[in-house]
Steps between C-alpha positions, in 0.01 A plus 500: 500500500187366597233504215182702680385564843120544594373818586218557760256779425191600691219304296721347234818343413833573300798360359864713517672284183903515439694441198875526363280647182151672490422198283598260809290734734185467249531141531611503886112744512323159340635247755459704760115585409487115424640388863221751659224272302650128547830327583684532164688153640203310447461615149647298219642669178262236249335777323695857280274819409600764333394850641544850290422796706535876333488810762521899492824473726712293728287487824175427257716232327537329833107536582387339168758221544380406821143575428546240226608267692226533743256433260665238336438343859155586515352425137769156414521384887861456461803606748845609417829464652730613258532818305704560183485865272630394190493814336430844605607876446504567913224767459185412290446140352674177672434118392501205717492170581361359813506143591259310757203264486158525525342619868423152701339605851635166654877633462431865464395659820373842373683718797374842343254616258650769307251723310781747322800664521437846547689846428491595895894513649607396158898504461734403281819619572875427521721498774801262546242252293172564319202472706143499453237573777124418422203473706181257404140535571388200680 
């Protein structure tokens, strides 16, 4: 099963994520937002954040988690390439760790500027795996 596939839209861009587990689809959602920005290949796992996100529901869980992650880009100037949830309930709160390095230009062609992820053709739903479609404001 292949992790995410990129999804054109008119004036933006989205991310269809897969996972054995809703957690593994959450996770699948960060990569794939994170290969849309840079090449998570050139990013080295020499930094670990924790991230707590709290929502209303299971599609705002998934907009806060990426939105976090987004502006963990913007304000610390680091990248990610890998995604763990430690702990979560599946529905309001999830903890994670995310592992990368801080944003260097001379290995980190920015491909895509991402301003959000946003509620429009939100999904989260299971077929014969989880899945997870978002679309970001560029």
């Amino acid at each position: 099963m292949q992790a995410f596939e990129i999804l054109e839209h008119t004036a933006d861009i989205g991310i269809k994520a897969y996972g054995n587990t809703l957690k593994e689809a959450f996770e699948n959602a960060a990569l794939g937002m994170f290969s849309l920005i840079t090449n998570p290949e050139n990013i080295k796992s020499r930094l670990s954040k924790e991230i707590f996100v709290e929502a209303e529901d299971r599609e705002s869980l998934l907009v806060e988690w990426l939105n976090e992650i987004i502006y963990r880009f913007e304000v610390d100037y680091e990248v990610y390439k890998r995604f763990e949830i430690i702990d979560w309930d599946e529905e309001y709160r999830l903890r994670a760790i995310v592992y990368g390095e801080e944003l260097d230009l001379g290995r980190h062609e920015i491909k895509t500027q991402i301003k959000a992820c946003s509620y429009h053709m939100l999904k989260i739903e299971r077929e014969d795996c989880w899945y997870a479609q978002v679309i970001f404001d560029v």
